[in-house]
N, CA and C of each residue as an Amber inpcrd file, in Angstrom:
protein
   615
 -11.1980000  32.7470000 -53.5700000  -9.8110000  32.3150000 -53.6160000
  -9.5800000  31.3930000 -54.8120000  -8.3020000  31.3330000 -55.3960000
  -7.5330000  30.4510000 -56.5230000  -8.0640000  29.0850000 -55.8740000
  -8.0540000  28.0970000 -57.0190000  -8.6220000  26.8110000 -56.5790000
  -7.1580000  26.3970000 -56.2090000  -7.7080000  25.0930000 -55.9320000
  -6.0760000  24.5540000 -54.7910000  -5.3930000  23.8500000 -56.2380000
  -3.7940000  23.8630000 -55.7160000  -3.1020000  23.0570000 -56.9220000
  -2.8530000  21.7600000 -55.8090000  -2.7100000  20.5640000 -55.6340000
  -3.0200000  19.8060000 -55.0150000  -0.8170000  19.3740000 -55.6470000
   0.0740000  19.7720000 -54.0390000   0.9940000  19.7360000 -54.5820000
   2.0050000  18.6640000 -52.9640000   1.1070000  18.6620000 -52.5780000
   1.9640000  17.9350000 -50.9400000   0.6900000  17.7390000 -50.0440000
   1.4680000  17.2450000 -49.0700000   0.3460000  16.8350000 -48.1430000
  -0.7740000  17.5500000 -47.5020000   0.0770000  18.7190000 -47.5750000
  -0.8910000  20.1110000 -47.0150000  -1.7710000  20.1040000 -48.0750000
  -1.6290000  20.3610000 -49.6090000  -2.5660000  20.5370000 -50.5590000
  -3.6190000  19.5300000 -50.1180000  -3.1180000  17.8830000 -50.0400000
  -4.1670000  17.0310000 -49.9830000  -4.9600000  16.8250000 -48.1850000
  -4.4660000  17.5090000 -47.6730000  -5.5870000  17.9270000 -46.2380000
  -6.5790000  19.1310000 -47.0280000  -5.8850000  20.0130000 -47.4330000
  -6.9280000  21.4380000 -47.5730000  -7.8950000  20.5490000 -48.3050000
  -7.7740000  20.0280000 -49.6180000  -8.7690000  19.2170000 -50.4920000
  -9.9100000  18.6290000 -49.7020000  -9.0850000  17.5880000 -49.2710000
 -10.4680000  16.9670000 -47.9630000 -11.1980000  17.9100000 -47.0130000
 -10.2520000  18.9120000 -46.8200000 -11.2800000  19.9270000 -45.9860000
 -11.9840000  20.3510000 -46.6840000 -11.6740000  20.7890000 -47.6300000
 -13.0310000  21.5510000 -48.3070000 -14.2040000  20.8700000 -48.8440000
 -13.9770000  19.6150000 -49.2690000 -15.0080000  18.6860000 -49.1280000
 -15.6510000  18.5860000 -48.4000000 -14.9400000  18.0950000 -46.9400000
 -15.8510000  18.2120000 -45.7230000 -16.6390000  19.0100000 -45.6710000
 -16.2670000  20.2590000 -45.5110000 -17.2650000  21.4180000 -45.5770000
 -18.6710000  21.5300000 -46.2970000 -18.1320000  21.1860000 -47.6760000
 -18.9890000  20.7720000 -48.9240000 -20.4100000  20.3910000 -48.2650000
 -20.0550000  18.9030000 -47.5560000 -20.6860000  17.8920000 -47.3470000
 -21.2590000  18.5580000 -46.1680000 -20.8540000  19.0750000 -45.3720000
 -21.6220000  19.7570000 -43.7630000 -21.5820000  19.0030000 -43.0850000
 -20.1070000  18.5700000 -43.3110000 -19.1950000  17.9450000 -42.2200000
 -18.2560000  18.4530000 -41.1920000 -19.0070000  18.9890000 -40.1590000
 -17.8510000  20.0060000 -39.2050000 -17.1670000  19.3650000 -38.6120000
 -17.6250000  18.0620000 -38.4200000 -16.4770000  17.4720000 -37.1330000
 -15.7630000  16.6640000 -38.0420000 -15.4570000  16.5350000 -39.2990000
 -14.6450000  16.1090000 -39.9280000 -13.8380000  17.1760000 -39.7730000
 -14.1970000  18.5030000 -41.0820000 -13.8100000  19.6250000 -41.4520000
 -12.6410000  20.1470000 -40.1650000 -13.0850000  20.0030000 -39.0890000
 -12.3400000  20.4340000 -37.7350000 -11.2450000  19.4620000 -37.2860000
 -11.1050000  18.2400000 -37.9180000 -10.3700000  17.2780000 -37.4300000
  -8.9020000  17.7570000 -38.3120000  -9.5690000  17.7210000 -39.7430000
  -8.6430000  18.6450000 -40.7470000  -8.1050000  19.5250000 -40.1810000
  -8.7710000  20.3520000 -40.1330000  -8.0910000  21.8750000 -39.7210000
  -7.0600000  21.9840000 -38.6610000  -7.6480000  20.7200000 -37.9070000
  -5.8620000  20.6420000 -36.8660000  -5.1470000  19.5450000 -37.4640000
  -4.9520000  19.0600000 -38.2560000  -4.0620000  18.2140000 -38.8700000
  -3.5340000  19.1750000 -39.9530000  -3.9460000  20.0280000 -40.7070000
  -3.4960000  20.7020000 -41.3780000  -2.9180000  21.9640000 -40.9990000
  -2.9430000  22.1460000 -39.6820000  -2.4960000  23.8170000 -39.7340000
  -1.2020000  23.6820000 -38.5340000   0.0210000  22.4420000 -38.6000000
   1.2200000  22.8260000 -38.5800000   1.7330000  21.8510000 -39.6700000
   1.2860000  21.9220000 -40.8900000   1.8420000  21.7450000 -42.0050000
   1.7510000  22.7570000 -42.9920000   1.1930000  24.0920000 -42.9100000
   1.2420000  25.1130000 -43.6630000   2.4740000  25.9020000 -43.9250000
   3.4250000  25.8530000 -43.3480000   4.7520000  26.4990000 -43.7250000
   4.4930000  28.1230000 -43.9060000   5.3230000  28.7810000 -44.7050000
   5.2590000  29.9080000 -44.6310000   4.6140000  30.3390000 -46.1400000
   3.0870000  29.8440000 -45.8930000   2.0340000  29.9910000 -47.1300000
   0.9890000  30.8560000 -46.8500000   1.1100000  32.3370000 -46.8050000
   0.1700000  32.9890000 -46.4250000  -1.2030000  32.9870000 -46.8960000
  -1.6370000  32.8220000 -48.0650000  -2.6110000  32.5660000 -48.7570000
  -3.2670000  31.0690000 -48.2760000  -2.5890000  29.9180000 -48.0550000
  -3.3440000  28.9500000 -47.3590000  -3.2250000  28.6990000 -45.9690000
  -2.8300000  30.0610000 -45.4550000  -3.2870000  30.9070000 -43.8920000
  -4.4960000  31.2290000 -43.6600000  -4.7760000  32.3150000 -44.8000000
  -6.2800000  32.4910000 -44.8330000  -6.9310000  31.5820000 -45.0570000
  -6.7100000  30.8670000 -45.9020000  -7.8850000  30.0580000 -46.2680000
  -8.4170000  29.3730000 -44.5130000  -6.9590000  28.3850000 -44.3270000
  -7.0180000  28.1310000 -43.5750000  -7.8580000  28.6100000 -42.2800000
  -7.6290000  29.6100000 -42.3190000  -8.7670000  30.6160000 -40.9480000
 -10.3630000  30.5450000 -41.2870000 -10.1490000  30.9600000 -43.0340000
 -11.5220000  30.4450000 -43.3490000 -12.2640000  29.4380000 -43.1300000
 -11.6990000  28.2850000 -43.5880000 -12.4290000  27.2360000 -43.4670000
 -12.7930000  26.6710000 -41.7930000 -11.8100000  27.1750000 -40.8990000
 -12.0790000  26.7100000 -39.7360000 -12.9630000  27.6510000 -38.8640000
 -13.0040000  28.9940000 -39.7730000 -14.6880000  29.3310000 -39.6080000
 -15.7520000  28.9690000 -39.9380000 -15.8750000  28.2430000 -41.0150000
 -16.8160000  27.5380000 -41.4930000 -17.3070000  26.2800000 -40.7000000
 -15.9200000  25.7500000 -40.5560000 -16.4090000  24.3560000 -39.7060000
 -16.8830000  24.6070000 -38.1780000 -16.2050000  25.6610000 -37.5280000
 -16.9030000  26.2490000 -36.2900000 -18.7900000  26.1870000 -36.5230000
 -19.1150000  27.6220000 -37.6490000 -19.9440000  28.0080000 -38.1370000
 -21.0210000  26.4290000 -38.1310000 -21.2500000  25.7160000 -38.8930000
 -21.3010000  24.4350000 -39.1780000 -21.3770000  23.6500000 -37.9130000
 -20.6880000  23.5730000 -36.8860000 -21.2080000  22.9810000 -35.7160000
 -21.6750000  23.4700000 -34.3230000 -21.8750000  25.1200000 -34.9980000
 -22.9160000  25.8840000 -34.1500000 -22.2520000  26.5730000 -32.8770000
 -20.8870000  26.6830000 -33.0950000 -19.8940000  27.4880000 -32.2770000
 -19.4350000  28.7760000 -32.9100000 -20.4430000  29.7900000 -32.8390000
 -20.4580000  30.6700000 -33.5550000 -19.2820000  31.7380000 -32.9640000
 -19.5620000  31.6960000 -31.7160000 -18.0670000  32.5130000 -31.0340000
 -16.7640000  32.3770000 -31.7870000 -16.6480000  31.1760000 -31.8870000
 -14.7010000  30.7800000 -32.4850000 -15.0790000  31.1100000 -33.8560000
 -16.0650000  31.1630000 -34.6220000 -16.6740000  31.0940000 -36.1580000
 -16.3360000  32.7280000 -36.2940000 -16.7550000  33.4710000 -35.2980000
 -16.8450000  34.8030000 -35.9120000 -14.9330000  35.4930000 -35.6930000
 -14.3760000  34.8890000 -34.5300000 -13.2660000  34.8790000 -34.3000000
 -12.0940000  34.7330000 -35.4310000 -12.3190000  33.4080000 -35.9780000
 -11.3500000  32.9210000 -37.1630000 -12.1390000  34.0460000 -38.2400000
 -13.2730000  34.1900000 -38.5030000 -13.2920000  35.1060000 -39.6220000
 -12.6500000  36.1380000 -39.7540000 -12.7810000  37.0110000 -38.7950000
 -11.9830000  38.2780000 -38.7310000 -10.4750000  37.7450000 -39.1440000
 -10.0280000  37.0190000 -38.3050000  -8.3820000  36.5290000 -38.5370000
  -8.4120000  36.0980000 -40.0210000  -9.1520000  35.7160000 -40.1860000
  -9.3160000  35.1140000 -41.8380000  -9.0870000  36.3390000 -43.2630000
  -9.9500000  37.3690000 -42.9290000 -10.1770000  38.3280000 -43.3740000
  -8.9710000  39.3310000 -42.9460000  -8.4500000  39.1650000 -41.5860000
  -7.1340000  39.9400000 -42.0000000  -6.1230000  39.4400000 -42.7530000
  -5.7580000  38.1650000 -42.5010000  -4.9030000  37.2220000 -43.7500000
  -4.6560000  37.5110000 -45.1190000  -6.4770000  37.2470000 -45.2080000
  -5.9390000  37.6870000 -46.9360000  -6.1770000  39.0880000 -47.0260000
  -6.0400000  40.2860000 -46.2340000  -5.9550000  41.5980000 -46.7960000
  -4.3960000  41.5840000 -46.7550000  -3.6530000  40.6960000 -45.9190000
  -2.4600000  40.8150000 -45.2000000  -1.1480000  40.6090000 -46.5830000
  -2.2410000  39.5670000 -47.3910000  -1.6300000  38.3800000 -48.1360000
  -2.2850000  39.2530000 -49.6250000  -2.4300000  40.3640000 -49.5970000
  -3.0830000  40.7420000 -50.9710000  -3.7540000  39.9510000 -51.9150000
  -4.5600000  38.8240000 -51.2710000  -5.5000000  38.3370000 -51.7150000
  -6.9980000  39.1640000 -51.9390000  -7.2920000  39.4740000 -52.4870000
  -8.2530000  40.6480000 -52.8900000  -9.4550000  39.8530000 -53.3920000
  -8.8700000  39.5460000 -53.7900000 -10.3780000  38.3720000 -54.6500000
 -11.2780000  37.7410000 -53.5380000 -10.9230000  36.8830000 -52.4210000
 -11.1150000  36.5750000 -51.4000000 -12.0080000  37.1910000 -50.5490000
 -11.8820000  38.5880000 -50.6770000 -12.2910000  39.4330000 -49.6100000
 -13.3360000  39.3180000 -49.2830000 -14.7700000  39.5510000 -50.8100000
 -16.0860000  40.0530000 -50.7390000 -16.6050000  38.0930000 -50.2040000
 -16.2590000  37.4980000 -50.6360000 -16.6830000  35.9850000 -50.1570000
 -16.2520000  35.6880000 -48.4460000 -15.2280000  36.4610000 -48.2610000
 -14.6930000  36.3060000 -46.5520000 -16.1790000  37.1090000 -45.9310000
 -15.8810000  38.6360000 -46.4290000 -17.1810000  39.2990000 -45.9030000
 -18.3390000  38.7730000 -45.5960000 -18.7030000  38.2640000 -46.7580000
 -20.1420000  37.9140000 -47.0240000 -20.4000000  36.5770000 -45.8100000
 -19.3680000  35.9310000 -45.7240000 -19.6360000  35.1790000 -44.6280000
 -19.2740000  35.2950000 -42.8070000 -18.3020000  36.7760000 -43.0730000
 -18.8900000  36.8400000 -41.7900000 -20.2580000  37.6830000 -41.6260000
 -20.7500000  38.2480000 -42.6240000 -22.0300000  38.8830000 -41.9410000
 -23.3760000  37.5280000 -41.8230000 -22.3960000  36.9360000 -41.9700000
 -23.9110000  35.1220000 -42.3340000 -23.3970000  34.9090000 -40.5760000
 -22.6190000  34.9460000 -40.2670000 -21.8160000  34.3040000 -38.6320000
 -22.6200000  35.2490000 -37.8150000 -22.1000000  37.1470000 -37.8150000
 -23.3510000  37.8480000 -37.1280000 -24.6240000  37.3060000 -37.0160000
 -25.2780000  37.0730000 -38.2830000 -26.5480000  37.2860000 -37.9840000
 -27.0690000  36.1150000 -37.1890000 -26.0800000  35.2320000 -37.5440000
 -26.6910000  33.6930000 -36.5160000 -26.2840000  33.9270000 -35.0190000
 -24.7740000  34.7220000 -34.8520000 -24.9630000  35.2190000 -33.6160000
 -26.1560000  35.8810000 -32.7240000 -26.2180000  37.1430000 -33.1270000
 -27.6320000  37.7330000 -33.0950000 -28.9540000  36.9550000 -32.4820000
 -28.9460000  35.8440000 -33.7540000 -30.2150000  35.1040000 -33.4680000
 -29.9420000  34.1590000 -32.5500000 -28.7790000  34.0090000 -32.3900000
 -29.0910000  32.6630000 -30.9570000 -28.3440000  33.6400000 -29.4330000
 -28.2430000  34.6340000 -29.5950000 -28.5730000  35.5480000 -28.3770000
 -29.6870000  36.0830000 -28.4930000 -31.0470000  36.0270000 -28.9960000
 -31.9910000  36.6240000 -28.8700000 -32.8590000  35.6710000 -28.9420000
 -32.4620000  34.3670000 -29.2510000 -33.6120000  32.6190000 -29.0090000
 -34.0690000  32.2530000 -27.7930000 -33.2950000  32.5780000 -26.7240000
 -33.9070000  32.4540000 -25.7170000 -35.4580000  33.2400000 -25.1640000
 -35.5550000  34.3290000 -25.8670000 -36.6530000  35.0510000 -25.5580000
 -37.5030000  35.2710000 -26.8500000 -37.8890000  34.5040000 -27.9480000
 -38.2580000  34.8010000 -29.2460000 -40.0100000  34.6160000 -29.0950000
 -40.5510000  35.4400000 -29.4780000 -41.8150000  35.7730000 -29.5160000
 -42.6670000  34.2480000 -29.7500000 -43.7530000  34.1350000 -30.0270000
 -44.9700000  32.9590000 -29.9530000 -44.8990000  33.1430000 -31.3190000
 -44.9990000  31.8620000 -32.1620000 -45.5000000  31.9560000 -33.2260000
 -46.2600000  32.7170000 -33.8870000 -47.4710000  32.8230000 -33.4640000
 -48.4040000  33.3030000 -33.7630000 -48.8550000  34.6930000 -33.7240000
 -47.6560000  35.5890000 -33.1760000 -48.0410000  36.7220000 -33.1610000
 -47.0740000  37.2740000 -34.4170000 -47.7480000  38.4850000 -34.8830000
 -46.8160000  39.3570000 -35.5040000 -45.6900000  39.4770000 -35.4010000
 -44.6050000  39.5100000 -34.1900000 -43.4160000  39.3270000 -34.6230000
 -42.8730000  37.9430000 -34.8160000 -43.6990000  37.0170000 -34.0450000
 -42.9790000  35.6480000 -34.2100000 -43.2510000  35.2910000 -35.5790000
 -44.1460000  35.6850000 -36.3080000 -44.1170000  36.1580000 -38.2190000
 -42.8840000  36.6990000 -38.4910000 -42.8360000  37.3540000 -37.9590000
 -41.5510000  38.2850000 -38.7730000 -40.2010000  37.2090000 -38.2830000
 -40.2470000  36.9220000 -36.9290000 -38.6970000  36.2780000 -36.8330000
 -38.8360000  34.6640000 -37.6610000 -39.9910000  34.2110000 -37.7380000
 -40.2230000  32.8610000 -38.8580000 -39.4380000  33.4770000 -40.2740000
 -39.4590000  34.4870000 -40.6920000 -39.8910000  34.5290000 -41.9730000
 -38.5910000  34.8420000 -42.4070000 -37.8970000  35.2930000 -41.1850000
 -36.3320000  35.6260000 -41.3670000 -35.3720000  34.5810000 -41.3580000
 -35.7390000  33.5830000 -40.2260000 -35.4300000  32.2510000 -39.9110000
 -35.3680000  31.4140000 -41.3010000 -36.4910000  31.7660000 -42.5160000
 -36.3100000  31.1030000 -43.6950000 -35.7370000  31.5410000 -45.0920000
 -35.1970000  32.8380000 -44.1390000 -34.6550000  33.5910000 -45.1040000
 -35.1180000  34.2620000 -46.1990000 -36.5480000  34.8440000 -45.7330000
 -37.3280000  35.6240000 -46.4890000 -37.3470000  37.1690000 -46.0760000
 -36.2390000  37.6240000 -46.0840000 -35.9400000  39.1540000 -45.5000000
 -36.8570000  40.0640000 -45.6480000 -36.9930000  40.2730000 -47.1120000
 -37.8720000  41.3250000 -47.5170000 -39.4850000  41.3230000 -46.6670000
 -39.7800000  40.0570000 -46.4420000 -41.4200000  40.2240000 -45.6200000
 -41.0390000  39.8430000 -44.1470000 -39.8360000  39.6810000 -43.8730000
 -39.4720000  39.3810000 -42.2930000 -39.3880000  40.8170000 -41.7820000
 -38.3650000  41.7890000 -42.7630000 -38.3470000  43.3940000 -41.9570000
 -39.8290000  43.7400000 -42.1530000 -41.0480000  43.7960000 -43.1390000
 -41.8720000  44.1310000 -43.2100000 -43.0010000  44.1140000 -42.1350000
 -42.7420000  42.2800000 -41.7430000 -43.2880000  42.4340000 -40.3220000
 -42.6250000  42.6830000 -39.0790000 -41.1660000  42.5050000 -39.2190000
 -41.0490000  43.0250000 -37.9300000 -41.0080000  44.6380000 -37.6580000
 -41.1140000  45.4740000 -38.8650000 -41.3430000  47.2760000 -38.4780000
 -42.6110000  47.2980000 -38.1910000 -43.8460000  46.3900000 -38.7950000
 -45.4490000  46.4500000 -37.9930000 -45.3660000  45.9990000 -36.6310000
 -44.7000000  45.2170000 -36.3210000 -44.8050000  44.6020000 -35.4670000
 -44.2450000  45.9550000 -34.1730000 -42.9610000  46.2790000 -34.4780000
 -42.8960000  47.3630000 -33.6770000 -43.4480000  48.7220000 -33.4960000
 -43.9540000  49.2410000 -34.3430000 -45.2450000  49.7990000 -34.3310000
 -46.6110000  49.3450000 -33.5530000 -46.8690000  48.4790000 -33.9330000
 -47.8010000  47.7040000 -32.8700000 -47.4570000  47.7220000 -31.0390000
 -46.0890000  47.5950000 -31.1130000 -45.7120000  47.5930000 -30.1460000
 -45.4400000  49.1770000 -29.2650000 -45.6300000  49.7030000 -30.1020000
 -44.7630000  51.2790000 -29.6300000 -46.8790000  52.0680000 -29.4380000
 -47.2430000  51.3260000 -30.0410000 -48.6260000  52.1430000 -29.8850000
 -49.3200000  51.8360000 -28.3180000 -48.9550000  50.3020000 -28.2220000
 -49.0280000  49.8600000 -26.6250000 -48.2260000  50.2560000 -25.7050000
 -47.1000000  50.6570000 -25.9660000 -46.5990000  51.0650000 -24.8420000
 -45.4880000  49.6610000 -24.2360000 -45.3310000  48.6440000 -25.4010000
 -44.3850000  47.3450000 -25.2350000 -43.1420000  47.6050000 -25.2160000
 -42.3330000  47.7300000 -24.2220000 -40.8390000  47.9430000 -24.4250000
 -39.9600000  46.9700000 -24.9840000 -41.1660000  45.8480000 -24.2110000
 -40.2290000  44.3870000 -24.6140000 -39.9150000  44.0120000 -26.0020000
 -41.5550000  43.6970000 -26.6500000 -41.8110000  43.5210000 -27.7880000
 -41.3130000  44.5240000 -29.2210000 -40.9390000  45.9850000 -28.4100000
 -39.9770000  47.0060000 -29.7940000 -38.6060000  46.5580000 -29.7600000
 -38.0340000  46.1990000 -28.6120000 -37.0300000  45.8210000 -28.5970000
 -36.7290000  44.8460000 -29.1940000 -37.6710000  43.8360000 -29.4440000
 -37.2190000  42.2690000 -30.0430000 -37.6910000  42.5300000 -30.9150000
 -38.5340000  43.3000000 -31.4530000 -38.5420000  43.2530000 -32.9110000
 -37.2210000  44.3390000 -33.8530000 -36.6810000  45.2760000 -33.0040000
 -35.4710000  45.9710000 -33.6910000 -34.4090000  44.7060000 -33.6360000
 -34.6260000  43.8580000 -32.7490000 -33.3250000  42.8170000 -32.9250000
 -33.3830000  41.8590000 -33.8310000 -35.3920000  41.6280000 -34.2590000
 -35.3000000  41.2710000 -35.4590000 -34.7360000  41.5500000 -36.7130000
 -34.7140000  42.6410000 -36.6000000 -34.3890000  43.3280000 -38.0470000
 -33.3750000  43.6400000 -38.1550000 -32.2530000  43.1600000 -36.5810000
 -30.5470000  43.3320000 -37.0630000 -30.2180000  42.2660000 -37.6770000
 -31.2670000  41.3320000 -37.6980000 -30.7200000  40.1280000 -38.2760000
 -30.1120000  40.1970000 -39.6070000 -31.1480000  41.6420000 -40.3870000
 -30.9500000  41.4240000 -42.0140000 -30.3180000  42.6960000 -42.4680000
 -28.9180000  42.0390000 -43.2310000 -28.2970000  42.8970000 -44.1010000
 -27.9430000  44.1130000 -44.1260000 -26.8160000  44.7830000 -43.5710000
 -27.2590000  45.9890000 -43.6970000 -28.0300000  47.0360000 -42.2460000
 -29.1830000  46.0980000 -41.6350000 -29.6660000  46.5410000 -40.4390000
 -29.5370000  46.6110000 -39.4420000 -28.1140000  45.7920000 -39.3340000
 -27.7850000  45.5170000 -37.8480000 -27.5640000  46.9330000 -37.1770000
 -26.6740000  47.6460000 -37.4860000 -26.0540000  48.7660000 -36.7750000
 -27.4150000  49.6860000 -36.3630000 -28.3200000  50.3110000 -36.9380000
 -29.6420000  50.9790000 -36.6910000 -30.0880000  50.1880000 -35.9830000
 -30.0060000  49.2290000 -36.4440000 -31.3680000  48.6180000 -35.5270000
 -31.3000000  47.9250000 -33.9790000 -30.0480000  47.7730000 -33.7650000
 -29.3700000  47.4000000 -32.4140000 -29.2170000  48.9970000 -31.5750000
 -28.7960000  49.7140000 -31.8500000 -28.6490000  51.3720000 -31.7460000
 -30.3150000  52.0240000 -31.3140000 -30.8080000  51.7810000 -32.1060000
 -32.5120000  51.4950000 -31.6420000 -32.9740000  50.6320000 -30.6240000
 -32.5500000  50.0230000 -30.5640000 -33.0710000  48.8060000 -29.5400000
 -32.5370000  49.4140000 -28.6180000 -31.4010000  49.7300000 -28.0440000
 -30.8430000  50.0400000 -27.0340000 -30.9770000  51.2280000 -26.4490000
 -32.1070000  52.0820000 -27.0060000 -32.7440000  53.4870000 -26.7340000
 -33.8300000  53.1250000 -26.4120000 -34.1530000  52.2400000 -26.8800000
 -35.8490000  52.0920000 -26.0740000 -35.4970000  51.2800000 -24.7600000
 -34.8590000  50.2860000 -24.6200000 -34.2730000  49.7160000 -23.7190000
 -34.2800000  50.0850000 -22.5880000 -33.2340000  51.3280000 -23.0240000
 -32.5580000  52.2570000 -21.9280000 -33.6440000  53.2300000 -21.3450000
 -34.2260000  53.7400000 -22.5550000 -35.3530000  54.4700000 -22.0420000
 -36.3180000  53.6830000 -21.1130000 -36.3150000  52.3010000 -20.9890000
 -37.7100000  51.6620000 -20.2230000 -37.0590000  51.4730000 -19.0520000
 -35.8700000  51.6980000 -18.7460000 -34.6320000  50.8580000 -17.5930000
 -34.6650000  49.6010000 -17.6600000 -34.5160000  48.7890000 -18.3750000
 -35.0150000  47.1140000 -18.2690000 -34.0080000  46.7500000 -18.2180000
 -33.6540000  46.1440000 -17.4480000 -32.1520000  45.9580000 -17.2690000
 -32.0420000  44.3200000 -18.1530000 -32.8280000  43.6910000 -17.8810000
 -33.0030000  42.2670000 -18.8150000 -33.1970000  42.7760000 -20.4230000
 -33.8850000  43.7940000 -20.5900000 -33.7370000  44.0010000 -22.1850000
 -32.2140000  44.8160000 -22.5910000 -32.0090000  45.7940000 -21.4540000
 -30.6590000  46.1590000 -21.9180000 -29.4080000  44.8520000 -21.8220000
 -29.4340000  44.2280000 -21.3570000 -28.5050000  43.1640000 -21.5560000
 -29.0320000  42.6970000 -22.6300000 -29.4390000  41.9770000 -23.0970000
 -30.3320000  41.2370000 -24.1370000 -29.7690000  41.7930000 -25.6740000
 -30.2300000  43.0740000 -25.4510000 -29.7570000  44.2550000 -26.6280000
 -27.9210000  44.5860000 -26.1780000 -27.1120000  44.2620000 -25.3550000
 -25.8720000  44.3120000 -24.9980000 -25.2150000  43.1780000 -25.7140000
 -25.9110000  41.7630000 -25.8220000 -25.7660000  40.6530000 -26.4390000
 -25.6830000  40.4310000 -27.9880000 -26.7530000  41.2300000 -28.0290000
 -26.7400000  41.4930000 -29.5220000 -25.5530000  42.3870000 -30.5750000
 -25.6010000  43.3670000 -29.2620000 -24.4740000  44.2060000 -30.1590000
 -22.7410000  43.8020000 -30.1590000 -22.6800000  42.8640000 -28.9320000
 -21.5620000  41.9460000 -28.9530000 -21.1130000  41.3960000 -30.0210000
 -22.4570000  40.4130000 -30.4070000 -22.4540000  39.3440000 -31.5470000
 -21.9200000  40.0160000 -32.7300000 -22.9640000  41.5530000 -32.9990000
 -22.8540000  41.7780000 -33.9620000 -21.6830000  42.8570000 -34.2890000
 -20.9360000  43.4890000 -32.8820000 -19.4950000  44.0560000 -33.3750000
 -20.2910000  45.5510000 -33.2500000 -21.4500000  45.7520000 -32.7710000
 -22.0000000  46.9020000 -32.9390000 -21.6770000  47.8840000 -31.5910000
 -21.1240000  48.8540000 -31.5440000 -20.4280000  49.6170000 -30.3280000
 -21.9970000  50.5310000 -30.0440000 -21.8870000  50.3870000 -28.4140000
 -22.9560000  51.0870000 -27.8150000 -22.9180000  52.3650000 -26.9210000
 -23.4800000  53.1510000 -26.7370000 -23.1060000  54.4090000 -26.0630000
 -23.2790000  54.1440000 -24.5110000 -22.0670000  54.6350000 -23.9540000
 -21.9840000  53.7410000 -22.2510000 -23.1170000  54.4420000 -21.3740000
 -23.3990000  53.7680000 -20.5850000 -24.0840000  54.1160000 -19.4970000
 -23.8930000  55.1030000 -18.3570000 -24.4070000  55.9080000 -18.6000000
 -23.8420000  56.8910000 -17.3970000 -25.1870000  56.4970000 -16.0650000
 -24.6630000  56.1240000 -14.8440000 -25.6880000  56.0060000 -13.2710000
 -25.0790000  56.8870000 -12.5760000
């Protein structure tokens, strides 16, 4: 987005918000965002933003639900508002909101350190993709040679984490799942595809 022209009061809230943000200040950033958003008038462009940033500050204090919420709204704004420029930076951060979704519906059950996938979900956790999918496809392999329903499953949910993989790899998960009847892994993998917006093929009993 255009940098701000700093022209009224609204200009000088957005300013401080975006600072806040800057700084990885959510409960500032959020204090803003409701002080600023019935002073926006009929400014579509600092609509979006607006949606943006109060995804961010969601994002930022680990309320990823309302985070992934305002993005979308965010991202319809400025398609709404022929802001174009905007777009690939809106995108790019909601697929950063998925993947943290993802990962904190799948934290409750995350492998041991020390094994092969808890390698792979470390390595993703630090944002080392390229050797995080590497171990988590050994890892499910490993797992598929034993006969682990659990362990293929959490490692395909590893690998929705990154870029690109979510849709296969949740879609996968939910075939082995289904195939084991696990009703705790099919929820689990139901969670995931929530987070990640990924549509699943219904259940027929």
């Amino acid at each position: 987005m255009a940098d701000l022209q700093v022209r009224n009061e609204a200009d000088e809230l957005a300013v401080a918000l975006v600072q806040a943000l800057a700084r990885q200040d959510g409960e500032r950033a959020l204090a803003l965002v409701a002080a600023l958003e019935p002073l926006m008038g009929d400014r579509p462009l600092l609509r979006a933003r607006h949606a943006s940033w109060a995804a961010q500050a969601h994002q930022i204090e680990g309320n990823l639900s309302e985070a992934s919420a305002l993005i979308r709204q965010a991202i319809a704004l400025a398609t709404s508002a022929e802001d174009l420029d905007a777009l690939p930076g809106l995108k790019a951060l909601k697929a950063q909101i998925v993947r943290g979704k993802v990962a904190a519906q799948t934290a409750s059950a995350l492998p041991v350190p020390d094994t092969l996938l808890g390698r792979a979900v470390s390595e993703i956790d630090q944002g080392n993709s390229l050797e995080g999918a590497r171990l988590a496809r050994q890892a499910r392999i490993e797992a598929q040679s034993m006969g682990n329903a659990r362990d293929e499953v959490f490692a395909l949910l590893a690998l929705a984490r990154i870029d690109g993989q979510e849709d296969s790899a949740i879609r996968a998960a939910f075939t082995v799942a289904d195939e084991a009847n696990d009703k705790n892994l099919i929820t689990a993998v139901s969670r995931a595809a929530n987070a990640a917006n990924v549509p699943l093929p219904k259940q027929v009993f």
